[in-house]
Each structure stands twice: as C-alpha cells, then as structure tokens.
C-alpha positions, -999 to +999 in steps of 0.1 A: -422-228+438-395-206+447-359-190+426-329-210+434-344-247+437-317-264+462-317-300+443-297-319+477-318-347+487-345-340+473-367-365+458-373-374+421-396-395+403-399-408+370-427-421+348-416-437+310-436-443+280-433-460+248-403-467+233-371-479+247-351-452+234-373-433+259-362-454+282-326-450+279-334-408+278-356-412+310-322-430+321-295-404+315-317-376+327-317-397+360-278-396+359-279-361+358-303-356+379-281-377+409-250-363+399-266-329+411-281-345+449-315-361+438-326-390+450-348-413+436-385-410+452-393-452+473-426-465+469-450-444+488-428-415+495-437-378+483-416-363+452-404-333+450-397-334+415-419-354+388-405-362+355-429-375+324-412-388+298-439-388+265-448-408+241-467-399+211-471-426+183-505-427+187-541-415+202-539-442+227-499-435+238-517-395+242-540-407+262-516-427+282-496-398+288-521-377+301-534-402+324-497-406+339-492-371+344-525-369+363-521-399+385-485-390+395-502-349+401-525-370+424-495-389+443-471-361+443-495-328+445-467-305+459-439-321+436-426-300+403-441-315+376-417-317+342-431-336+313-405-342+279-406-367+252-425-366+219-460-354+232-444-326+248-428-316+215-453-322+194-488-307+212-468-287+246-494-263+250-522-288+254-498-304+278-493-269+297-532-269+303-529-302+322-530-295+359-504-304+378-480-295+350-451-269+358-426-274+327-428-288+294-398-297+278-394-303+240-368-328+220-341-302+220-343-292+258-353-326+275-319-332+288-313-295+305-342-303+330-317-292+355-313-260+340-351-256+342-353-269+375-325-238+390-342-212+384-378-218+382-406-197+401-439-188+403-429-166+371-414-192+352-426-197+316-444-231+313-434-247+274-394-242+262-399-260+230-375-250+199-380-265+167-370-297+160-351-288+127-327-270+147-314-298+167-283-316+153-270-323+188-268-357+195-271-374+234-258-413+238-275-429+269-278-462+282-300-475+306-313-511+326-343-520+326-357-544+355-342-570+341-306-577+329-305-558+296-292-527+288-307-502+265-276-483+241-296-455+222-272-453+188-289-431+172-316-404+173-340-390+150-351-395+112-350-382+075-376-404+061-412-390+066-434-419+064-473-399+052-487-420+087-460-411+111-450-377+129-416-394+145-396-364+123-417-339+138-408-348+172-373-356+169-356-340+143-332-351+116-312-384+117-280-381+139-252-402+160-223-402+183-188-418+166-186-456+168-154-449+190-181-429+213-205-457+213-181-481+219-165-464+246-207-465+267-212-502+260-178-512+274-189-489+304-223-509+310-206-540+306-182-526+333-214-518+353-225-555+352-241-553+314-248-590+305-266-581+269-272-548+254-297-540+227-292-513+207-319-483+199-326-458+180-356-442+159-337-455+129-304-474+138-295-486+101-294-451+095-264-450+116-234-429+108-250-399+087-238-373+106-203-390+111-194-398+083-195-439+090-221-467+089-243-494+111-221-520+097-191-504+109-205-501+145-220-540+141-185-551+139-165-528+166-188-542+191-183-573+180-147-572+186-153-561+226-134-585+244-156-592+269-189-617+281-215-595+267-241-601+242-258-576+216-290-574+202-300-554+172-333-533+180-357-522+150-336-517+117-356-512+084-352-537+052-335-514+032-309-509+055-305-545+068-279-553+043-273-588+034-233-584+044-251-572+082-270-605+080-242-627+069-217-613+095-242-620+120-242-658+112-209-661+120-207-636+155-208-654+188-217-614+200-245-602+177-273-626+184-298-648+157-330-621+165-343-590+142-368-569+142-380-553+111-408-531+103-430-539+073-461-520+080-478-535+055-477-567+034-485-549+000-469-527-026-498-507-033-500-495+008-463-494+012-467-465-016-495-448+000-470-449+032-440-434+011-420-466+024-383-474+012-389-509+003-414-531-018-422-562-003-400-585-025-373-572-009-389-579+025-388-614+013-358-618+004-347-603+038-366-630+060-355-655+033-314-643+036-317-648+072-337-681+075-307-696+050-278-684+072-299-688+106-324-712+104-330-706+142-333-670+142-361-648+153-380-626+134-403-598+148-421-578+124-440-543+130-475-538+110-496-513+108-533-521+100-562-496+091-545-467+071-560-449+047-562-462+018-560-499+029-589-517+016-607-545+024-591-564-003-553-551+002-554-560+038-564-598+029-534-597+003-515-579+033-525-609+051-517-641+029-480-622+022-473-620+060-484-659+066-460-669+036-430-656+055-410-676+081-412-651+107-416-655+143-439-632+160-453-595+147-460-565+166-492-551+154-504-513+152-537-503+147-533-470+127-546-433+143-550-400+129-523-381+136-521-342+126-493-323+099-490-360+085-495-366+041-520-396+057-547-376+058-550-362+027-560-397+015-597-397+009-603-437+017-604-442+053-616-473+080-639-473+110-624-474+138-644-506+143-628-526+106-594-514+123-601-533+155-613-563+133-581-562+114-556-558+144-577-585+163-571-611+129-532-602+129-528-607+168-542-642+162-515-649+131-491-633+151-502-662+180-497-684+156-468-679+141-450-675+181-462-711+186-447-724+155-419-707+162-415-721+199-424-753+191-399-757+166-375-750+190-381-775+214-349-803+213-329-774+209-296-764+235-292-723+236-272-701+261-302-685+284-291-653+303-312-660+333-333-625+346-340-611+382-380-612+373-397-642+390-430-656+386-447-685+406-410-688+422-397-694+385-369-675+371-374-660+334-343-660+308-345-658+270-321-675+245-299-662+219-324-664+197-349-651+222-368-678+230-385-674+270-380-703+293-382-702+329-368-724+359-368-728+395-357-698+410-319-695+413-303-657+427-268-673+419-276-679+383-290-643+375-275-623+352-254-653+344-255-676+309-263-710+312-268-738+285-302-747+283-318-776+264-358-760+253-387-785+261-421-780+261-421-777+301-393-746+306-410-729+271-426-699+279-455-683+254-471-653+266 
C-alpha cells in the first residue's frame, strides 16, 4: 500500500451478505466507487480493491463472513481488503485480526470507503468505527439484483431492541429520507429500466420518524407514479401493518397482493420473553384482514425457533398457532447466542441439537403450506414479469402475488409483463 491511492481503472470487487438492504448499500458504494474511475473486477481477473459487505444476524452469517473475506484474500492477495456491514460494526477488531484485511469500516463510515481508500498506507489505522448512537444520517440506495427487481432501501436502523437481536447495535436508531426524496430514486430506477421495486429497510413501517411523516404516506406517493412499475412491500412488522395499508393495497394496481411479516414466535408467553410489540391475536387478525380483502395474496412469515425460554411445550403451541393461519410460506431462524443482548440473561436454554429438531419440523410446515399455497393457485391468470435467470432453457417470472412459474426461454419477453394463466406444468416450487 502506498499514500495517494490513484482509483482510475483500477479494479473493484464486491462480496454481499444477508440482507437486501445490504444489497442495496453494497450497490451505492459501487456508484461511488465508479464515479471516482473503478471498474468492476470480470471473472478471473485480479482486484485491486476488495469490498466485504457483513452480515451479522447470526453465528452462521459470522462464519460466512469470515469465510468470504478469506476466500476473496486467497483470489485477490495483492488487492485492498475493506470489510463494512454489521459484523464489522459490531466485533471490528476480531475482523482486523483476519488476514488479508486492510480496513474495517463501521455503520457510520461504510459509505466514505473512498475516503479511506485516498489516503491509506502502510501506516494507516485498521478499524474506523464510531458508535452507532451517533449516526442520524440517513443514505437512500437502490440497487438490481440479477434479476429484474430493484431493491429501494427506505429506511435504516431501529428503536425497538428485541432481548434476541443486536440489529440496534449495528445500525443505530430508526431514520429516513422524505417521501419526496424517495420518490424522486424509484422514478430514477424505473427510468433505468426498473420493472418492480421492493422496498427495504430494517424496519420500513417505522417509516417517517425522523421526517415527520409515515409508511402510509410513502405507500400512496408511489402509488400515484405514473408509470409501468410495480412495488412490493419488504418485511413490515404487525403492529405497523395497519389495516388502512392493507385495505389500500386491495384496491392498488401498483402495490402488489404479497407481505412479509415477522412473527418470531407463535405464542404470547415467548413474544414476552422477546420484548415484541404485538401478541399473537393481533397477528391473526392481520393474516385474517388480508385473506378477506386478498384472498390471493401471499403471506411470508419470519420465525425464530430455539430461544431461551421456549420450551418444549410453547414451541408445540407455537406450532399448532402457525398451521391455523392462512399463510403461504415462512422463513425459519434457528436462534444463536448473540453478545450485549437481554436473551441471555434467561436461564432456560436449548441444545443446539432440540433447535435443529425444531427448525427441521417448521421447514416441513413451511413445505407445506407453499404447496397449498401453489396449488390453490392453479386456474388462476396473473401478470408475470418474466426474469433474465434461466434454468434447463426455461425462463423464471413470478406473479403479482409471487407465485414462480417458468416458460420456454424468451429474451424478448424479459423484464416485460405478460398474462399468465398458473397450471400445474409452468408452477414452480423450490
């Protein structure tokens, strides 16, 4: 490493983990980053620069971090190394020990990598990391993915402190552009080509707090974008999934029939334990709001199985609660230790093994349900935005309400809509 770090043509690459907010970060560093004269690293070419983004939600996503900064140390060993993202907030120095790894770049500094990058040396100071309850700053990004969706990060951070989750820790207090400054990014991916954008956050309902507005408010300015675009709403918790967001989605031809909404677990006694917002009646009626005004509409749920305090007799109750609800599929998290979190000062705990049992029983409801789901759907006509991805020479697309399908490859038809009647041949379960 030498001062004055010329950035023209040289050669960036980027490794993201975990969530799609990451994503969208990863996406506006990489804006930056060309702006300046970088230039995205091919397939088999040496980097000069390496850029890590973290992710931290677990033991496992810790692990997978560490083992992408090594492998990419291995394929670039004379590039810059520059991990970011939660891990790197949350545990930088264990990060700084890694080899390979120049800079480590916490929540507040992530997108000044190019700062960083201008005047680093062989006397440059490994971890910048402030702490997180200074940052109030708030960076919109948007980003594609290999697909045909677009990625709108609304919203950063959150206020809630969950006793199983260090989220807070990592990225600070809830915070948001304006709706006008959110509007204004989507209409520029749609100008770049932007077919269907799903919106992001840590905590989207929780949109507006440091503005002054709400998530409603935003729901219905992108509605009225007069253009062919399509939204999707990303992760929003029950208590802030009001039923007037539910009913006004009925009615949009923008804002599509598919939610996602955590319930971590499927009893009252646990969702205490986990300091939640909600009981589970309310969950209920939230799944039920929805089914009566979109029969049709998707429902993902998040779960969390194994926390402390989660006996053998509260997870079967979890259990019959989350096969009584008309959801669609449920993405399932099989709970870790993690440090500075109210969790562990709960005395019951699970084997790792009885948390493997119980994620194993909830993948196979969650099969379930999918298939129920799916087949319900077949007879059906939905608009399908057809993807780039192929398989087997078949196409992939998903419907409004996010069904897969696939169909004989096409390159005319991606990233365009097309009506498409579901059968049990096109239906795609994974």
């Amino acid at each position: 490493m030498t001062d004055n770090f010329v950035f023209n043509n040289k050669k960036v690459a980027f490794h993201t983990l975990g969530c799609k907010l990451n994503f969208a970060e990863t996406s506006a560093i990489g804006k930056k980053m060309k702006e300046e004269g970088f230039v995205k690293a091919k397939t088999g070419e040496q980097a000069d620069v390496c850029v890590v983004n973290t992710c931290s939600v677990t033991d496992i996503a810790d692990r997978k971090s560490r083992q992408a900064i090594s492998r990419l140390n291995r394929q670039h060993p004379n590039a810059i190394m520059v991990v970011t993202g939660c891990y790197a907030q949350l545990k930088p120095e264990e990060i700084a020990k890694l080899e390979g790894v120049d800079l480590v770049l916490g929540a507040s500094e992530k997108f000044s990598v190019l700062d960083y990058l201008r005047n680093i040396s062989e006397n440059t100071e490994k971890v910048h990391r402030n702490s997180v309850k200074r940052v109030r700053e708030f960076k919109p990004s948007c980003s594609k993915d290999d697909r045909t969706r677009y990625f709108l990060k609304v919203q950063d951070g959150c206020d809630y402190f969950c006793t199983y989750c260090t989220i807070p820790l990592a990225r600070g207090r809830s915070r948001n552009a304006s709706v006008a400054e959110t509007v204004a990014m989507a209409e520029e991916a749609i100008r770049d080509g932007a077919r269907e954008i799903v919106l992001t956050g840590v905590n989207i309902g929780d949109f507006g707090r440091s503005t002054g507005e709400t998530f409603f408010e935003l729901v219905k300015a992108l509605d009225q974008i007069d253009a062919q675009v399509r939204f999707r709403i990303s992760s929003i918790e029950p208590n802030l999934l009001s039923d007037e967001i539910i009913e006004y989605v009925a009615t949009s031809n923008r804002i599509m029939p598919h939610f996602h909404i955590p319930l971590q677990s499927g009893t009252n006694e646990v969702l205490k334990l986990m300091k939640r917002k909600y009981n589970r009646e309310l969950f209920a009626h939230k799944v039920a709001k929805i089914k009566e005004l979109m029969p049709h509409a998707f429902i993902g749920v998040d779960v969390i199985v194994g926390v402390h305090g989660e006996t053998t007799e509260l997870f079967e109750e979890s259990c019959h609660f989350i096969d009584s609800l008309k959801i669609s599929q449920l993405h399932v998290f099989t709970y870790s230790e993690r440090a500075d979190t109210k969790m562990l000062e709960i005395d019951q705990k699970n084997s790792i093994s009885e948390r493997r049992r119980r994620s194993d029983i909830l993948h196979q409801l969650s099969e379930k349900k999918t298939r129920s789901f799916y087949n319900s759907q077949i007879g059906l006509t939905y608009p399908v935005l057809w993807e780039s991805r192929s398989h087997d020479e078949q196409m992939m697309g998903f419907s409004s309400n996010y069904v897969k399908v696939s169909a004989p490859m096409d390159k005319s038809k991606v990233n365009t809509i097309e009506y498409i009647t579901i059968s049990e041949e096109n239906i795609v379960i994974e």
